[in-house]
C-alpha positions as CSV (number, residue, x, y, z in Angstrom):
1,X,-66.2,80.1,137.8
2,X,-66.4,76.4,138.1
3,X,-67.9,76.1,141.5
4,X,-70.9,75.7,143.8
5,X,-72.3,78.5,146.3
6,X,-72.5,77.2,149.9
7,X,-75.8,77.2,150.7
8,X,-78.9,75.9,153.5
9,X,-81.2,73.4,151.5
10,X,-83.9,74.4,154.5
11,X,-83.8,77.9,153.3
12,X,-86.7,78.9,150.5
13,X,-86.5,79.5,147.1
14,X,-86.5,83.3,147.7
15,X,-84.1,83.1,150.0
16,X,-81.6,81.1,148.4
17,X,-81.8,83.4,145.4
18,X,-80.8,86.1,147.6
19,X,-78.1,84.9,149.4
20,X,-76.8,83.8,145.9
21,X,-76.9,87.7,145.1
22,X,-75.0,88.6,147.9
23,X,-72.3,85.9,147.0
24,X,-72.7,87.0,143.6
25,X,-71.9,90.6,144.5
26,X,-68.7,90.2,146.5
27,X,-67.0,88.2,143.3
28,X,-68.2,91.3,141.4
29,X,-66.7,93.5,144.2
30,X,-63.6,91.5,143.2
31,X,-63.7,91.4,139.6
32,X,-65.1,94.4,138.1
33,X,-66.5,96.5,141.1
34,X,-69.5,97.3,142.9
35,X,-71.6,99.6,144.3
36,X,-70.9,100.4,148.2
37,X,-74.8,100.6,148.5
38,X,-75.4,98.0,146.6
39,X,-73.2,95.5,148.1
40,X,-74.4,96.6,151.8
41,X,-78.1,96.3,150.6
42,X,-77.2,92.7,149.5
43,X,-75.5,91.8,152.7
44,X,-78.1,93.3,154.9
45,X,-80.8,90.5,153.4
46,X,-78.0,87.9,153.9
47,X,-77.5,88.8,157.4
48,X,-81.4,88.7,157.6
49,X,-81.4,84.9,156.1
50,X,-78.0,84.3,158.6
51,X,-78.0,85.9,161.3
52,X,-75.7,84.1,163.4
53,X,-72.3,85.1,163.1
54,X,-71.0,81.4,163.6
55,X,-73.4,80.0,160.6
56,X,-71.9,83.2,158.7
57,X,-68.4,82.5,159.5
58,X,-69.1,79.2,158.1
59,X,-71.0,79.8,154.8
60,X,-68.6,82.6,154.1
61,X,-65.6,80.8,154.5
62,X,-66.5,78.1,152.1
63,X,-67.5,80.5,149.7
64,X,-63.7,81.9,150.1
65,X,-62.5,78.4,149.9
66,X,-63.9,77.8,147.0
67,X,-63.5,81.2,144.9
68,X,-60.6,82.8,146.5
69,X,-63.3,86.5,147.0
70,X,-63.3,87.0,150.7
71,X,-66.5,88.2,151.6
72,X,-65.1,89.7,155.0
73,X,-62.5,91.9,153.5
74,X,-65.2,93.1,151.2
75,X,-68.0,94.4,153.6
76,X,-65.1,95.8,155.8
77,X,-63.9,97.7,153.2
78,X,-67.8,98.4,152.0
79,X,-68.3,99.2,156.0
80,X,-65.7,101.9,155.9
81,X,-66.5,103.6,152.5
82,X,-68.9,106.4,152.3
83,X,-71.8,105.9,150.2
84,X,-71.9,106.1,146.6
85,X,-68.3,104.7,146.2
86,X,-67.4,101.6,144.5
87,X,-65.9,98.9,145.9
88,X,-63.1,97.1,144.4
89,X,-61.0,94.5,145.9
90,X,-57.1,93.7,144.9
């Protein structure tokens, strides 16, 4: 994909490289599949880097803007599987 990942140039280097992971695994949750677990493990340390729902409203919806994935259909559908299933969005 031919874009940039929105992200905080206050956050640190760790944490940039982990929200990149999260955004990373809802395009794979979109293209290939992913791990239930694994997805929610990556959005719990993005909700740990954002917690406020406005700044995640935000960040997530460029992200869709840009790639098309919607990262709130995937961790509602993530939400409702059990765990061990895989994820994959239409």
């Amino acid at each position: 994909m031919e874009y940039q990942y929105p992200i905080d140039y206050h956050w640190t280097t760790d944490e940039i490289i982990d929200v990149i992971k999260f955004y990373d695994a809802i395009e794979r949750a979109y293209e290939k599949g992913i791990e239930r677990d694994e997805l929610m493990t990556n959005y719990r340390r993005f909700k740990e880097i954002v917690p406020s729902k406005s700044e995640e409203k935000t960040l997530c919806g460029e992200f869709e803007e840009m790639s098309g994935y919607s990262s709130y259909r995937a961790i509602k559908k993530a939400k409702n599987a059990s765990s061990g299933d895989r994820i994959i969005m239409k």
